[in-house]
VEXDREN-911200 format. One record per residue (C-alpha): residue in three letters; chain; x, y, z. Coordinates in steps of 0.25 Angstrom, whole numbers, plus 5000, padded with zeros to 4 digits. Layout:
! VEXDREN-911200
torza ALA	filum A	xx X	yy Y	zz Z;
...
//
This chain:
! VEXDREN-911200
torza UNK	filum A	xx 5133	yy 5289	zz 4842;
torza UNK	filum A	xx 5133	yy 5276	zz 4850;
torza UNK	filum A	xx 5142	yy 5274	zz 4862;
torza UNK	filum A	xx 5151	yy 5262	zz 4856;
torza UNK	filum A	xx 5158	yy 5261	zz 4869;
torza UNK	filum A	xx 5154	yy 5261	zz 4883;
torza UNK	filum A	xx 5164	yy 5262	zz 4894;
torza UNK	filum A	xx 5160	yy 5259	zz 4910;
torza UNK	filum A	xx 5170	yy 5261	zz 4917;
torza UNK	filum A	xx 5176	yy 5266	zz 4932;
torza UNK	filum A	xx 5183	yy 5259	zz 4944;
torza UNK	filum A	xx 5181	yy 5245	zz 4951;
torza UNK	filum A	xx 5165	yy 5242	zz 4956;
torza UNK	filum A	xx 5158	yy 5253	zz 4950;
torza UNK	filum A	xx 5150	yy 5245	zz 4942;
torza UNK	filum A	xx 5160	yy 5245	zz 4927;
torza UNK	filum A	xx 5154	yy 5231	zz 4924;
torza UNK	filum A	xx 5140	yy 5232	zz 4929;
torza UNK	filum A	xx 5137	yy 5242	zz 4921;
torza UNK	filum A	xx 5145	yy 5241	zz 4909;
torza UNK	filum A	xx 5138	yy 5227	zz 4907;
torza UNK	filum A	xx 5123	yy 5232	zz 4911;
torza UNK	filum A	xx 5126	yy 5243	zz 4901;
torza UNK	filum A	xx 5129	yy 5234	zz 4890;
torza UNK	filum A	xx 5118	yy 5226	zz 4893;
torza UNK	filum A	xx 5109	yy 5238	zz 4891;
torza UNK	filum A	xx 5117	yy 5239	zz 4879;
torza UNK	filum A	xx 5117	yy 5226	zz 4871;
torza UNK	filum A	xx 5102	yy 5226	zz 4872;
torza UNK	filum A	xx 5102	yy 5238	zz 4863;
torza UNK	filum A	xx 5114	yy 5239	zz 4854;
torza UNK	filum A	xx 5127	yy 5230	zz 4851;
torza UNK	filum A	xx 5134	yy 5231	zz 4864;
torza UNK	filum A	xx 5148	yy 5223	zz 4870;
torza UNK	filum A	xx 5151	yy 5224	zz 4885;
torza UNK	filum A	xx 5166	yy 5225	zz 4888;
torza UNK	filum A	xx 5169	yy 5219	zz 4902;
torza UNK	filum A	xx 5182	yy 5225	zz 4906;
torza UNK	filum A	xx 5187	yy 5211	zz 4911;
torza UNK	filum A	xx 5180	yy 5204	zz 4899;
torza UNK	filum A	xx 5190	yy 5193	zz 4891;
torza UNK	filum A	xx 5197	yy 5199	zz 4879;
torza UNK	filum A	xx 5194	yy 5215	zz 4884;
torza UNK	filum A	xx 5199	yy 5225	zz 4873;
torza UNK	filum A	xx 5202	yy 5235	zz 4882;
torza UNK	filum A	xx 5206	yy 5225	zz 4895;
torza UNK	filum A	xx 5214	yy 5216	zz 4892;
torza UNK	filum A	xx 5228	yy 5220	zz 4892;
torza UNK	filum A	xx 5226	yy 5232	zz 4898;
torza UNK	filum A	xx 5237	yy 5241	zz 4899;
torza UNK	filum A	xx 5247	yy 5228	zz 4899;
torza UNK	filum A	xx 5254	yy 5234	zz 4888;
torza UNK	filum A	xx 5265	yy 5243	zz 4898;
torza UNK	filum A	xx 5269	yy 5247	zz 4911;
torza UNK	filum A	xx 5259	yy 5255	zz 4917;
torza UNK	filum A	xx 5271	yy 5262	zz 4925;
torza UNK	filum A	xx 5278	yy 5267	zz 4911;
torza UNK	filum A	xx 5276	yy 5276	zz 4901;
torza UNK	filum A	xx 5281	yy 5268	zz 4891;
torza UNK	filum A	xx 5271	yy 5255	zz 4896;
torza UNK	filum A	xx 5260	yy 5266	zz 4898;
torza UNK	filum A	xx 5261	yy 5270	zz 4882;
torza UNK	filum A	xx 5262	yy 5256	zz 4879;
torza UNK	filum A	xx 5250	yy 5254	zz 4887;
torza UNK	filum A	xx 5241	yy 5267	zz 4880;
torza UNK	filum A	xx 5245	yy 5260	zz 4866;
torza UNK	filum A	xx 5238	yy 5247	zz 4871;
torza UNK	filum A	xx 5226	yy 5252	zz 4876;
torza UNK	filum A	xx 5223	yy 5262	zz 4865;
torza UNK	filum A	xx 5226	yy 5250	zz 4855;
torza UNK	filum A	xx 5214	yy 5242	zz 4864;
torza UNK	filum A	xx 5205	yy 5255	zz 4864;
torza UNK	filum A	xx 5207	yy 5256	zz 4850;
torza UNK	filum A	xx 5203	yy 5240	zz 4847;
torza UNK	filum A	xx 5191	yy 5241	zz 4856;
torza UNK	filum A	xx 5185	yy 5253	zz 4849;
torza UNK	filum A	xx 5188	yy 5246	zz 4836;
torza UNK	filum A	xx 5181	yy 5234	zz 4840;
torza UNK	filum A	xx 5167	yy 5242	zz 4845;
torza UNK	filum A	xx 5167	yy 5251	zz 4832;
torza UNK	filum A	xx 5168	yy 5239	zz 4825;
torza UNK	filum A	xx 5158	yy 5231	zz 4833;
torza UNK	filum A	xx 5146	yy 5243	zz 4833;
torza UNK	filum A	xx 5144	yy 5240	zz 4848;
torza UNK	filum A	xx 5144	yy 5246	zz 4860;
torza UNK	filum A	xx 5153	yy 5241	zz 4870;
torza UNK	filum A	xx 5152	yy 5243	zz 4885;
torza UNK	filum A	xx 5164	yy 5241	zz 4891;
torza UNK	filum A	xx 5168	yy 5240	zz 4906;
torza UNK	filum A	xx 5180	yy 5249	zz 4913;
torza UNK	filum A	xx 5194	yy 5247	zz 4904;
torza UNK	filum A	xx 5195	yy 5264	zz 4902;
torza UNK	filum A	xx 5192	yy 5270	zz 4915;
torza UNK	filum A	xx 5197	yy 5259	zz 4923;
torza UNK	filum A	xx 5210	yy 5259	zz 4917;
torza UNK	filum A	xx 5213	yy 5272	zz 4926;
torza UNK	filum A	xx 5214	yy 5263	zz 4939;
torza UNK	filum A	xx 5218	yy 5252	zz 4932;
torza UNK	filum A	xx 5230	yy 5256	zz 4925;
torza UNK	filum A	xx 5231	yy 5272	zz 4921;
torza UNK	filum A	xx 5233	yy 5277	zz 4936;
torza UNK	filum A	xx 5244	yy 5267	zz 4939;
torza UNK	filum A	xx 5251	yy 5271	zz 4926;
torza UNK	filum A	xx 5263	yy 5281	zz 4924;
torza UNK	filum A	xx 5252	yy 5290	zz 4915;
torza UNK	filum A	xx 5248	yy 5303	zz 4921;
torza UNK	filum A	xx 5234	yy 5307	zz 4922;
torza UNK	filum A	xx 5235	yy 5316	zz 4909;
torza UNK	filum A	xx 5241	yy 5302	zz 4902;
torza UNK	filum A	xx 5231	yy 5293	zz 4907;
torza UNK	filum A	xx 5220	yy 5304	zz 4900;
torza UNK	filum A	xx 5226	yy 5305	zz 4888;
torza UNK	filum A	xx 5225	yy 5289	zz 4886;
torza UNK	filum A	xx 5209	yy 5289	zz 4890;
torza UNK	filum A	xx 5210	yy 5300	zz 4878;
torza UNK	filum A	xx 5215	yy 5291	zz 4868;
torza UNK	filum A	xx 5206	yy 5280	zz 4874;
torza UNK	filum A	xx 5195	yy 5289	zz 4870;
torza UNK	filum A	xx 5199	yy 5294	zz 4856;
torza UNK	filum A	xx 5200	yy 5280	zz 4852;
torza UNK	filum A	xx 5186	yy 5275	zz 4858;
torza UNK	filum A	xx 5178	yy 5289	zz 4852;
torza UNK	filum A	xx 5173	yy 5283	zz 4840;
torza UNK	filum A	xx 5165	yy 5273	zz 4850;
torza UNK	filum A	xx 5159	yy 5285	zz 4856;
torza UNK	filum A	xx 5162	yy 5280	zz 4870;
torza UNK	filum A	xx 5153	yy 5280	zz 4883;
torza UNK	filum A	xx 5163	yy 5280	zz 4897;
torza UNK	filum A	xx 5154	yy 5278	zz 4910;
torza UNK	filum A	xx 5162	yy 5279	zz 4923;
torza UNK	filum A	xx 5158	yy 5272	zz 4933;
torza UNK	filum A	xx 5161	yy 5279	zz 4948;
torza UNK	filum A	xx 5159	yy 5275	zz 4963;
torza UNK	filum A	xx 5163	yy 5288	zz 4972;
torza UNK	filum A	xx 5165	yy 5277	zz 4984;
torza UNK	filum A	xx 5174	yy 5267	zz 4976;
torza UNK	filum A	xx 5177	yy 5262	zz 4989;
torza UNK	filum A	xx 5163	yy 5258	zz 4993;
torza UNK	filum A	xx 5163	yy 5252	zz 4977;
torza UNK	filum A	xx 5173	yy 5243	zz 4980;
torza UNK	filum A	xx 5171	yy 5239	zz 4994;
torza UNK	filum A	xx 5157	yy 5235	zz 4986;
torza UNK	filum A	xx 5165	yy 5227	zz 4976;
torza UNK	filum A	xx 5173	yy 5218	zz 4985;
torza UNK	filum A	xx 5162	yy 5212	zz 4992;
torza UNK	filum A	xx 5156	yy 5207	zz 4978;
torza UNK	filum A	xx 5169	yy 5205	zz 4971;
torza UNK	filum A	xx 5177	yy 5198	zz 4983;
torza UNK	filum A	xx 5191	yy 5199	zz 4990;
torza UNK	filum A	xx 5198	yy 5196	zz 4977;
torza UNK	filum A	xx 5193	yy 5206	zz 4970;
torza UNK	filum A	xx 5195	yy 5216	zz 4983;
torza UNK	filum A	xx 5210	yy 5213	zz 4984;
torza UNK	filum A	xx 5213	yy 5216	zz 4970;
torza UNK	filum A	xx 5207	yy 5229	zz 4972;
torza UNK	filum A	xx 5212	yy 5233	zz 4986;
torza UNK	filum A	xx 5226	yy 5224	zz 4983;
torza UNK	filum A	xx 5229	yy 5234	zz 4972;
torza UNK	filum A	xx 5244	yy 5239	zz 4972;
torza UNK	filum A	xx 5248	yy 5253	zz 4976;
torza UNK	filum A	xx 5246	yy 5263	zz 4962;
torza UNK	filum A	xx 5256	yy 5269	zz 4956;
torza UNK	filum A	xx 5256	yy 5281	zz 4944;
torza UNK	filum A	xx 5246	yy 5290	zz 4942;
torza UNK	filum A	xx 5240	yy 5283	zz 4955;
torza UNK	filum A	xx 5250	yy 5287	zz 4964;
torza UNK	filum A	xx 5245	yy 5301	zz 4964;
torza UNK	filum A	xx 5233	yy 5295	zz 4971;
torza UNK	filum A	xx 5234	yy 5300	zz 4986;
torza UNK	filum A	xx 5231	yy 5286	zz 4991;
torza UNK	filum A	xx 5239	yy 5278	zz 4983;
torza UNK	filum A	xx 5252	yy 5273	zz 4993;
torza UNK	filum A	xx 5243	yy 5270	zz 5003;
torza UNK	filum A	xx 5239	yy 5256	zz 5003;
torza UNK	filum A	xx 5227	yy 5255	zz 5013;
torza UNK	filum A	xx 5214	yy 5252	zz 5009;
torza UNK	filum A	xx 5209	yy 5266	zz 5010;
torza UNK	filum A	xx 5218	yy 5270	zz 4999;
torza UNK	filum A	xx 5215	yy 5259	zz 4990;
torza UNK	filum A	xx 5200	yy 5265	zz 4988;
torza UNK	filum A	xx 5205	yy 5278	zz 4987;
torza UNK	filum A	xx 5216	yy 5274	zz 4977;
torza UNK	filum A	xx 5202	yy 5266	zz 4969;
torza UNK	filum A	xx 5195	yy 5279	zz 4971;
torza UNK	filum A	xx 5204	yy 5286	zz 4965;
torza UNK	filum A	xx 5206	yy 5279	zz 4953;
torza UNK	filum A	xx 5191	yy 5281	zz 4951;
torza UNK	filum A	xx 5193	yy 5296	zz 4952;
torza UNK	filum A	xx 5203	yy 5295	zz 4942;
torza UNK	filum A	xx 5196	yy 5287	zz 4932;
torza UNK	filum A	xx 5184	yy 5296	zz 4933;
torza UNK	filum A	xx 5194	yy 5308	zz 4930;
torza UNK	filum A	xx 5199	yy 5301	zz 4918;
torza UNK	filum A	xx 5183	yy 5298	zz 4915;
torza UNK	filum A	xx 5179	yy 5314	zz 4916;
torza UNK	filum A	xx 5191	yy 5318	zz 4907;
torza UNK	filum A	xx 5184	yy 5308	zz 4894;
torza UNK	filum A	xx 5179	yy 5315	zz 4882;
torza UNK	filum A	xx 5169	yy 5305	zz 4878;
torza UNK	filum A	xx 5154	yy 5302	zz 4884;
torza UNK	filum A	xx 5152	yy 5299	zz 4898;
torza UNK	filum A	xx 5145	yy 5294	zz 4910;
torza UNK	filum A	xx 5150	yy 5294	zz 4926;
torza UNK	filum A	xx 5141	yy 5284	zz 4934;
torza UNK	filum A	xx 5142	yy 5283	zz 4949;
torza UNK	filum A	xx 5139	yy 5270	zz 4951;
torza UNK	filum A	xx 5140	yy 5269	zz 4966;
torza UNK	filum A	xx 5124	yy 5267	zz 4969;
torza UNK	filum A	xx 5125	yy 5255	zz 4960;
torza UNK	filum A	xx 5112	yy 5260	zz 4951;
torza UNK	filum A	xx 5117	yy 5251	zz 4942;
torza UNK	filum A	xx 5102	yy 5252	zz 4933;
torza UNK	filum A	xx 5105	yy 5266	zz 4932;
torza UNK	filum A	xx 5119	yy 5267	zz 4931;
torza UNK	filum A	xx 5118	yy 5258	zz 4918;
torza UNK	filum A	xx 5104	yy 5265	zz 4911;
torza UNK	filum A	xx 5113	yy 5278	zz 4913;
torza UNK	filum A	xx 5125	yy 5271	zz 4904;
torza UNK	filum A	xx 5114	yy 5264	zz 4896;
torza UNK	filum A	xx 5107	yy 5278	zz 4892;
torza UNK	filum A	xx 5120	yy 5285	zz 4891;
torza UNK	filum A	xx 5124	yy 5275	zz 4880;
torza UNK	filum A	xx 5113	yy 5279	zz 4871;
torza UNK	filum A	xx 5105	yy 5266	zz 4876;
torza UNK	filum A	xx 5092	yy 5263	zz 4884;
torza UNK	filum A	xx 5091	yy 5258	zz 4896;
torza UNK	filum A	xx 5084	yy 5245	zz 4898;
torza UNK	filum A	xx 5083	yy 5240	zz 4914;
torza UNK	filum A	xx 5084	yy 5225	zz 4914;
torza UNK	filum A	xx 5076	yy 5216	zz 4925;
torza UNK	filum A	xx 5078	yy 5203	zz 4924;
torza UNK	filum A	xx 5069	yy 5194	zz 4930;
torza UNK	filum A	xx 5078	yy 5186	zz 4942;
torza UNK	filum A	xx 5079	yy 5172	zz 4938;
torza UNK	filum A	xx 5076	yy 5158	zz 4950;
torza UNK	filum A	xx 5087	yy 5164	zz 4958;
torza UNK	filum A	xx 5088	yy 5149	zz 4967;
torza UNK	filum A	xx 5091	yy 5144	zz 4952;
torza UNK	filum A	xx 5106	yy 5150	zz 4952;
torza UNK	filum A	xx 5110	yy 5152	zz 4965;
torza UNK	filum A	xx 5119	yy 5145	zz 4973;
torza UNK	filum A	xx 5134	yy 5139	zz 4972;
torza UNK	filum A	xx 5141	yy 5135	zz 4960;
torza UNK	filum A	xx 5155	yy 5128	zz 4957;
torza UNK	filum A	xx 5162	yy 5129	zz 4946;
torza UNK	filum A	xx 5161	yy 5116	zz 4937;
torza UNK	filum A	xx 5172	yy 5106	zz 4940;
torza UNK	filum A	xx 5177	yy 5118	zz 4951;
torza UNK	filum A	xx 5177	yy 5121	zz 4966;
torza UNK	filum A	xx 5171	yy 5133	zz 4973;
torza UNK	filum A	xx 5158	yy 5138	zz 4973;
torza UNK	filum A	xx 5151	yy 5151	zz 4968;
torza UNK	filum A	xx 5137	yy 5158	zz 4971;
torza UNK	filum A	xx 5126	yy 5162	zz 4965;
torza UNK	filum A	xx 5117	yy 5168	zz 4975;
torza UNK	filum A	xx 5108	yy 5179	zz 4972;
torza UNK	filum A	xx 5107	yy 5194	zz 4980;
torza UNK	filum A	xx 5093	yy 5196	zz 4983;
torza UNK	filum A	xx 5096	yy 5211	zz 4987;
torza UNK	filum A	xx 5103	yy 5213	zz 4975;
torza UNK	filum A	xx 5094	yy 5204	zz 4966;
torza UNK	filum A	xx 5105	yy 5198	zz 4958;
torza UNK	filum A	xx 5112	yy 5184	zz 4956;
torza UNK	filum A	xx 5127	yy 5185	zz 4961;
torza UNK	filum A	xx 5139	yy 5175	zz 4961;
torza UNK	filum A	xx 5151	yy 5174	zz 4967;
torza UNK	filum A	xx 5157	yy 5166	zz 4954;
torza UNK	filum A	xx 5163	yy 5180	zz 4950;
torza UNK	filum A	xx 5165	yy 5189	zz 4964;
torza UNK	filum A	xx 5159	yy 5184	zz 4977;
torza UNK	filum A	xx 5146	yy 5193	zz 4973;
torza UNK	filum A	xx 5144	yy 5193	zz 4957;
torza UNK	filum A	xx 5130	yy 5199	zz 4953;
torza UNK	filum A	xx 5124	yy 5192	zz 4941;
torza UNK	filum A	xx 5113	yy 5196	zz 4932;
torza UNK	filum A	xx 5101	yy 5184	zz 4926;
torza UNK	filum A	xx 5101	yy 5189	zz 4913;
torza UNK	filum A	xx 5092	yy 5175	zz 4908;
torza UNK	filum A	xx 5093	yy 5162	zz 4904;
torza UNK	filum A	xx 5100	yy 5157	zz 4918;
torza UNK	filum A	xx 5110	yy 5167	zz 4914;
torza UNK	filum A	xx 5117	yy 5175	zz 4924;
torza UNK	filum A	xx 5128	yy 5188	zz 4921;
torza UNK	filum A	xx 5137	yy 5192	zz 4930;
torza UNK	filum A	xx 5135	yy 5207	zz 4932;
torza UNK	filum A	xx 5148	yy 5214	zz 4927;
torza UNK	filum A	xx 5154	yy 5203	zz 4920;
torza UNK	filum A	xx 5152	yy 5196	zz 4908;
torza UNK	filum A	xx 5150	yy 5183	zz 4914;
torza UNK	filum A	xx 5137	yy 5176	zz 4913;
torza UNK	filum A	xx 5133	yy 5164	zz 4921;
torza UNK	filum A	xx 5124	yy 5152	zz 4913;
torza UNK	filum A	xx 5117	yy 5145	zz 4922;
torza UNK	filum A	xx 5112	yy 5130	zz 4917;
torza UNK	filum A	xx 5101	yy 5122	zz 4925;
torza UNK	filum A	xx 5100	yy 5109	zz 4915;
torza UNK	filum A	xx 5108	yy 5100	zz 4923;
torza UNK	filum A	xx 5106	yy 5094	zz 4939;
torza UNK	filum A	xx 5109	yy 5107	zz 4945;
torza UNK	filum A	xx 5113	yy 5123	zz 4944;
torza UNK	filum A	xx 5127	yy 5126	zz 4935;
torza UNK	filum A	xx 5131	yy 5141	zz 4927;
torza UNK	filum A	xx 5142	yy 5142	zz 4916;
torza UNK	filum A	xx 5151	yy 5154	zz 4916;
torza UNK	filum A	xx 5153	yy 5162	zz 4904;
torza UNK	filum A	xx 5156	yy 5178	zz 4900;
torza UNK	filum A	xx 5168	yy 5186	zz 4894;
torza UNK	filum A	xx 5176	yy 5187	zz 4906;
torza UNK	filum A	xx 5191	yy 5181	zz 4909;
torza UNK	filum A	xx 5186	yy 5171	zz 4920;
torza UNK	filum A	xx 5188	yy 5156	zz 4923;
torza UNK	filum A	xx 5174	yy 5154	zz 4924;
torza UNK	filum A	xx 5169	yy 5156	zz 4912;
torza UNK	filum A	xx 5163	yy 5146	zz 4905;
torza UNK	filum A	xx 5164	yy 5138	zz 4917;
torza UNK	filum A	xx 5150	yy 5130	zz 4924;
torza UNK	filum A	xx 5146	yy 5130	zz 4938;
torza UNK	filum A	xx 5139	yy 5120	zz 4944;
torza UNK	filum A	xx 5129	yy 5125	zz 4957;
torza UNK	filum A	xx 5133	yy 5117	zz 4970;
torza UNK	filum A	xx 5119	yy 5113	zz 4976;
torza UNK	filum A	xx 5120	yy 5116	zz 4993;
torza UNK	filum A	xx 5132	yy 5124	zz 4992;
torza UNK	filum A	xx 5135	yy 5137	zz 4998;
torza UNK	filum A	xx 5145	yy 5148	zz 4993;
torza UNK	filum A	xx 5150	yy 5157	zz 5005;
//
């Protein structure tokens, strides 16, 4: 029996996206497959997350099990009656750290809700993949570079935890020492919840960023082959450069990494890799965004589009001739 649904899932810039979109790239090009973005519009699992109680209460934590056991059961409904496979990024796992450790639930509590979780996805006969770094520090430092200050004050600007949390020997201190640990430590229990599921597995250390052979072992694991892509790099002069927004202000780059050998932009994060994938078609990698790039007119413009809740889609950017992004 097939693997109706794939999970990839872990903490924060272990690769959940990269892979989990590679992998149903592998997928589509063999079977019916739908890649499930964990911040994609309209997510079954996602969107309203735990909003349904208090996380601090009992009574809000039970209201809570009854909506996501509801979502869980409308999502399997969907993939049985869809006969796809769908790859879907974070949303069970990533709860732990999210929500499940700053509850009022016990450890014993929060098991017995991945239990129901699972009963209810069986007949999908489901593949979770946990994604782990050891050094989630080094992962994250990493991460803020590509993904800018914003990004590194949500994560270091987090509040102190409470709940199950608390038992964290790092958790009243508020240095930034203890906020690693305290991300550390959410990944160490996420992988304890991962070792206790009855259902097929894989554990993946992504830390050397093999990302070829991370995704062939997923791939093969899924019952599918593994098919490695090359495509040929397009006139790279052709795309770079700085864009504006139609009608806008600010400027964005597109530049390319020689040493990495890939396009990036700093439309999304200061440092977004993207992927050719033809046709003056660009995807950013780990998104569902794709970048259409139109040379008919007097100079360079690209049309944003993808599944994704951002204000740039559908919006066009217009290359700025002589200008340089900082």
């Amino acid at each position: 029996m097939r693997h109706q649904l794939i999970i990839i899932d872990g903490h924060s810039t272990v690769g959940k996206s990269t892979i989990s979109k590679s992998v149903y790239q592998q997928l589509v090009n063999q079977d019916q497959a739908c890649w499930l973005h964990e911040e994609c519009e309209k997510h079954p699992i996602r969107e309203g997350e735990f909003e349904a109680g208090d996380i601090n209460s009992l009574d809000g934590m039970e209201l809570n099990r009854q909506l996501m056991l509801d979502k869980w059961r409308r999502l399997t409904e969907i993939i049985r009656q869809s006969g796809q496979v769908f790859v879907m990024e974070g949303c069970l796992l990533h709860s732990v750290d999210r929500y499940l450790l700053q509850s009022v639930w016990d450890a014993e509590q929060i098991m017995n809700y991945f239990g129901q979780i699972l009963e209810i996805i069986q007949p999908l006969n489901p593949l979770i993949v946990f994604l782990h770094r050891p050094d989630l520090k080094a992962s994250f430092e990493k991460a803020f570079k590509a993904r800018g200050e914003r990004w590194r004050d949500l994560i270091l600007g987090l509040p102190l935890p409470s709940g199950y949390l608390k038992a964290h020997p790092h958790a009243e201190e508020d240095d930034g020492v203890s906020i690693f640990e305290g991300l550390l430590y959410e990944q160490e229990q996420m992988e304890q919840t991962f070792a206790q599921l009855s259902c097929a597995k894989l554990k993946v250390d992504t830390t050397e960023e093999q990302w070829e052979q991370y995704i062939r072992e997923i791939t093969e694991a899924a019952g599918y082959q593994f098919r490695r892509e090359e495509p040929a790099l397009p006139q790279i002069e052709k795309y770079c450069g700085a864009y504006r927004i139609q009608d806008g202000k600010g400027l964005w780059k597109i530049g390319f990494d020689d040493s990495a050998k890939c396009f990036y932009t700093s439309l999304f994060w200061p440092y977004m890799p993207m992927k050719y994938i033809g046709d003056d078609q660009f995807e950013l990698i780990s998104f569902p965004v794709t970048l259409k790039f139109d040379f008919t007119g007097a100079g360079s413009q690209f049309t944003v589009a993808g599944n994704y809740d951002w204000d740039c889609n559908g919006k066009t950017f217009i290359k700025v001739p002589n200008a340089e992004v900082k």
